[in-house]
N, C-alpha and C positions, 0 to 999 in steps of 0.2 A: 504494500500500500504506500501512495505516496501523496503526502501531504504541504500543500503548501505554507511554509514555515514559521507567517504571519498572522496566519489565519489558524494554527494549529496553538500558536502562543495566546491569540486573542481570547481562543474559546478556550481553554486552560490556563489562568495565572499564577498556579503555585510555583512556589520557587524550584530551581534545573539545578540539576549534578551534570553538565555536558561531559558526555564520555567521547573520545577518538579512537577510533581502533588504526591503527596501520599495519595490513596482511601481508606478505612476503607471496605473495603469486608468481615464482620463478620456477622455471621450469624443474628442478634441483628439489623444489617441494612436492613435487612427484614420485620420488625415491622412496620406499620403504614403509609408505601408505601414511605418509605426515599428510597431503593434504587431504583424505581421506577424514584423519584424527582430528585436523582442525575443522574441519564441516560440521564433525558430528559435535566439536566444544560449542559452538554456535548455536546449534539448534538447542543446548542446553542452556547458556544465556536467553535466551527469547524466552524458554517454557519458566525460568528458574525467577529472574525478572518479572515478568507479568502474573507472578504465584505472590509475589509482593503490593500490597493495597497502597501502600505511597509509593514505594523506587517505581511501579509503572508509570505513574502520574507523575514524577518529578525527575528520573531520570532519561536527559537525551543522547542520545547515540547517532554515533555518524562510523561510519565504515569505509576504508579507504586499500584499495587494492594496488599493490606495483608488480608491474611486469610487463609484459607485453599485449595489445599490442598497443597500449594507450600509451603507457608508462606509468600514468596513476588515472584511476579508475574510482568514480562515486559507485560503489556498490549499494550503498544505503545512505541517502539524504538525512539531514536530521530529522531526529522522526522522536516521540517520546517511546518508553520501552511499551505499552499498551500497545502500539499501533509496528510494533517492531519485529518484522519476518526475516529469519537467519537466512544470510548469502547464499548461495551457494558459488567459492570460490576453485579460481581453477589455476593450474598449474600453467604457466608458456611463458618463457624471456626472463628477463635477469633482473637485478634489483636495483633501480635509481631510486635508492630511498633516501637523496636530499631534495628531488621533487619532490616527493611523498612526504616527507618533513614539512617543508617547506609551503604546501598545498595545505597542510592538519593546521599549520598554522595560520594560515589566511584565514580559513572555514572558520578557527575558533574565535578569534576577533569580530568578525562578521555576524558570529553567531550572538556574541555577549553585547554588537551595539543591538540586535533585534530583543534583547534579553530589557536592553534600556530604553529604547523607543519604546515597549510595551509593559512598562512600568516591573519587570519583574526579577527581584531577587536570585541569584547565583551565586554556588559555590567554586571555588578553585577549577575551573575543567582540569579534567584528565586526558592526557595522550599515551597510552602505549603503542609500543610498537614493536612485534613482532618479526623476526628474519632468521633465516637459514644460513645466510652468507653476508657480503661483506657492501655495501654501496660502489656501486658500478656506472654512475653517473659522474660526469665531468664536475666540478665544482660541490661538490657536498663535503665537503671543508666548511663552508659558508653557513650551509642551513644548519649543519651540525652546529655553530658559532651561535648562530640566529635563535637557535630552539635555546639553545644554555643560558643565555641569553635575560631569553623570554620567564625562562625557568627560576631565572636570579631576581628577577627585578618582581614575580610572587605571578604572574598573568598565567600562568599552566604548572603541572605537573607532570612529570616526565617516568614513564618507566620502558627500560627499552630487556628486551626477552629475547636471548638467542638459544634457536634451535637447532638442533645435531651440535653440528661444526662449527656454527657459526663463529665470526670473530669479531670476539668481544670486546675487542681495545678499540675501534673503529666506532662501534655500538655505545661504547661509555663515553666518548667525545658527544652525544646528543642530551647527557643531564647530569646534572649537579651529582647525582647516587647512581651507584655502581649499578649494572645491570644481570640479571641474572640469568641462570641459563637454562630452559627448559628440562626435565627429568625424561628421559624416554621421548615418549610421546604424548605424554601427560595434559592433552589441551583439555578434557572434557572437567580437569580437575582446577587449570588455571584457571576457567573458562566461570567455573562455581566459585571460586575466590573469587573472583572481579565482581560476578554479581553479588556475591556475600560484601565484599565493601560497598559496592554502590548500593546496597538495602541498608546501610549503616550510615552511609555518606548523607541520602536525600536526606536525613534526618537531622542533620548537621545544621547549625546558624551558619550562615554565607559566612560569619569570620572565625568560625570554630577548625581546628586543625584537624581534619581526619584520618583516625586509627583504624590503621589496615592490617587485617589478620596477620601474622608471621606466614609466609609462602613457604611451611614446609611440607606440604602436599604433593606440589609440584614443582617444584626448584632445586636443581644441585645448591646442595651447600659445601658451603667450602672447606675443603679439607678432610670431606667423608667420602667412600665409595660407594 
C-alpha cells in the first residue's frame, strides 16, 4: 500500500519513531540463502510491529535497497508500520552504499520538515544499514563523512550491521558506535530486536534517550566463538 505522506501524517498526529532501513541487494546476497533469510526477517517486522497498538501508529518506516539496477531503490515509501507490507528484496549488482547513505539521508530530513509542517512530534530517526561487502561506489568517503556527521550534531542515529564477510572498518566510518556483525544468518532475530526497540522507542518523549535491548541474539560478540 502506498500512501501519500501528507495526507497519511494529516489523518494521524501522534508522535513518529522514523525508522530507515538500508538493504544490501548485491548480487553476493545471493550466496548461501542470506537473501532468502533476510525476506523472511521482514515479513516478521511487518506481523511483529503491527501486533503492537502504539509502534503501528507511531512508528514510520522507509526501506531503501542498493544494487542494481537503480543503484538505490525506494522499496517502501514512508508509510506508518499499520499500513507497512514487507519487500520482497532481491539479489543483482554491487553495493554503492554512499548513494544509499547519502539518499536515507535526504528522505530523513524531508521527512522530519513534513513531521513540522504538520505540527507533529519526533523522536531521534533511526538509520540502519545492513551489507555483505564493502561500498563500491566512487566517493563514499563523503556520505560516510556526511552520515557521522549528521550522527554528531544529534539529527539520526546510526547503526551499520555486516553480514558474512562483510568489512567492517569501511562500515564503522558511517557512525559514531562501532558496528556489529551479523550471527549466521540471524535476520529473523535482528529483524524482532529492531521491532522490540521501536515498541519501546514510540513510547519514548521526543527528548528521552532510547534503550535498546543488548543485541545478543543476533550479533557476534566480540571475543566469543
Amino acid at each position: 500500500m502506498t500512501l501519500i505522506p501528507d495526507v497519511a501524517l494529516a489523518d494521524n498526529t501522534s508522535q513518529r519513531l522514523p525508522c530507515v532501513v538500508i538493504l544490501d541487494g548485491s548480487s553476493s546476497m545471493a550466496e548461501g540463502g542470506a537473501i532468502d533469510a533476510l525476506n523472511e526477517g521482514l515479513r516478521l517486522l511487518e506481523s511483529d510491529l503491527k501486533a503492537d497498538d502504539v509502534a503501528r501508529q507511531r512508528v514510520r518506516i522507509l526501506v531503501l535497497r542498493i544494487g542494481a539496477p537503480n543503484d538505490v531503490q525506494v522499496v517502501t515509501d514512508w508509510v506508518d508500520a499499520i499500513d507497512f507490507e514487507a519487500p520482497e528484496i532481491e539479489a543483482n549488482g554491487t553495493t554503492p552504499l554512499g548513494l544509499g547513505v547519502h539518499r536515507a539521508l535526504e528522505e530523513i530530513e524531508a521527512e522530519k520538515e513534513r513531521y513540522r509542517d504538520n505540527g507533529i512530534p519526533y523522536n531521534r530517526p533511526w538509520l540502519f544499514i545492513l551489507t555483505d561487502g564493502e561500498p563500491t561506489d566512487l566517493g563514499w568517503e563523503r556520505a560516510a563523512a556526511e552520515c557521522r556527521a549528521a550522527e554528531e550534531a544529534g539529527r539520526v542515529s546510526v547503526f551499520g550491521v555486516g553480514v558474512g564477510d562483510a568489512g567492517l572498518d569501511k562500515l564503522a566510518r558511517f557512525s559514531t558506535r562501532q558496528p556489529l556483525r551479523l550471527k549466521g544468518l540471524a535476520f529473523r532475530e535482528f529483524f524482532l530486536w529492531l521491532s522490540r526497540s521501536a515498541r519501546v522507542g514510540s513510547q519514548a518523549a521526543p527528548s528521552d534517550a532510547i534503550q535498546m535491548a543488548p543485541p545478543s541474539d543476533w550479533a557476534v560478540v566480540p571475543g566469543r566463538s
